[in-house]
VOPAGU-2260 file (C-alpha; in pm, 1 decimal, decimal comma):
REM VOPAGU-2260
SITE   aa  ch    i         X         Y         Z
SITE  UNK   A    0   14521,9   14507,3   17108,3
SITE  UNK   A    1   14439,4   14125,8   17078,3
SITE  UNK   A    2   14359,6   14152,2   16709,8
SITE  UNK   A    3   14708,3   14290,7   16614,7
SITE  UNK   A    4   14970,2   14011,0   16506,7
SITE  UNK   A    5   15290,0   14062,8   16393,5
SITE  UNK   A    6   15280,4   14155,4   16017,6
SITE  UNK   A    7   15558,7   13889,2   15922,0
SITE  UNK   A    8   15489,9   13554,7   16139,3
SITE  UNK   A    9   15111,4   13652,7   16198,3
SITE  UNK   A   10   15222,9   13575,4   16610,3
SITE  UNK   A   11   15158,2   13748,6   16895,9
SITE  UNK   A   12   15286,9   14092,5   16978,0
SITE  UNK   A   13   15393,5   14239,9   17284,4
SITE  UNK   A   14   15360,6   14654,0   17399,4
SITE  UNK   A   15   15659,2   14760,2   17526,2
SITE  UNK   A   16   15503,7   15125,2   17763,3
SITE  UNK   A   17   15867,7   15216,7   17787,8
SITE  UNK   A   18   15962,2   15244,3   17402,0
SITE  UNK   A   19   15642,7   15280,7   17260,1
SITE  UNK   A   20   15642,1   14974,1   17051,5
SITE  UNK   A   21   15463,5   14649,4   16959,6
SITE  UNK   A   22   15766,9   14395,1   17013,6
SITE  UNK   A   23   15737,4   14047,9   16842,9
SITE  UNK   A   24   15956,1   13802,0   16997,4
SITE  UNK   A   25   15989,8   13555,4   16722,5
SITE  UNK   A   26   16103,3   13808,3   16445,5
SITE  UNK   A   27   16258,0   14005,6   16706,2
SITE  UNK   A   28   16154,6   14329,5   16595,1
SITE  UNK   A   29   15969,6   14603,2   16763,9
SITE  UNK   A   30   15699,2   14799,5   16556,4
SITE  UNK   A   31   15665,8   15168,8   16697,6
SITE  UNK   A   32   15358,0   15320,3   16812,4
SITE  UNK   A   33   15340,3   15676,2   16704,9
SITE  UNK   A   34   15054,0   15932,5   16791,1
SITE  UNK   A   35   14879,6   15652,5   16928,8
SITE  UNK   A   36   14830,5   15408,6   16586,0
SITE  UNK   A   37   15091,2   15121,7   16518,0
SITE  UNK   A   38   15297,8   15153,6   16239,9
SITE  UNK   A   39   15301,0   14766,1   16155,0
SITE  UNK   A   40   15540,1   14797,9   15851,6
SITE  UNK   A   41   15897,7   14569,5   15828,6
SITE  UNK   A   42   16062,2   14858,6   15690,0
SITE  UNK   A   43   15973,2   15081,8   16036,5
SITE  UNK   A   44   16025,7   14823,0   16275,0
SITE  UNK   A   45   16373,2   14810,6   16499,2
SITE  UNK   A   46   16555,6   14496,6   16492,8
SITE  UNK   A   47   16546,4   14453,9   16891,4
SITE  UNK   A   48   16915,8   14440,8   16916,4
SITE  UNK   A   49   16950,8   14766,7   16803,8
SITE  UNK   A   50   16887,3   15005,1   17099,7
SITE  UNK   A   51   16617,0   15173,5   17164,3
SITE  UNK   A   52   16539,4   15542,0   17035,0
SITE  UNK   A   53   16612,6   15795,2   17212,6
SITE  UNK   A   54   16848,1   15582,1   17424,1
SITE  UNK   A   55   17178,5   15738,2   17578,6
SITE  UNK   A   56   17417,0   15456,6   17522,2
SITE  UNK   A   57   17532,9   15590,9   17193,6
SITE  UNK   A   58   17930,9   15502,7   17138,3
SITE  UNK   A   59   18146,6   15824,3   17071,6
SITE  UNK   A   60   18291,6   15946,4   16787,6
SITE  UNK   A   61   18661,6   15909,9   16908,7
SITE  UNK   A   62   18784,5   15687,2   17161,8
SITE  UNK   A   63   18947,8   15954,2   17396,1
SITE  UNK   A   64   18592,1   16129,8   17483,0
SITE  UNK   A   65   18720,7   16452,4   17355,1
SITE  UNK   A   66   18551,6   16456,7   16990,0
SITE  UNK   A   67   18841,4   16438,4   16815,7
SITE  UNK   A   68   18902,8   16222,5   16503,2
């Protein structure tokens, strides 16, 4: 884990357990682990103010709650 750098700035990375992901501060953008290898490529990695996958606080489609357009 101490030999991985973030692909962009070459500084340290961070493992976020939660998310599954190698989080770089500087860049902020979080490189996800999948299957257990790193995917260290800028075009996977999740700006880090972008939720998180799998995360619940999606907006709706409509604002009254009921689906409609």
């Amino acid at each position: 884990m101490d030999l991985l750098v973030c692909p962009l700035c070459k500084g340290p990375l961070g493992h976020d357990h939660a998310t599954h992901e190698l989080v770089c501060a500087a860049d902020r953008l979080a490189f996800p682990i999948r299957d257990g290898i790193a995917v260290m490529l800028e075009s996977e990695a999740r700006n880090l103010d972008a939720p998180p996958p799998g995360s619940t606080n999606a907006a709706s489609p409509s604002a009254d709650g009921n689906g409609a357009v």
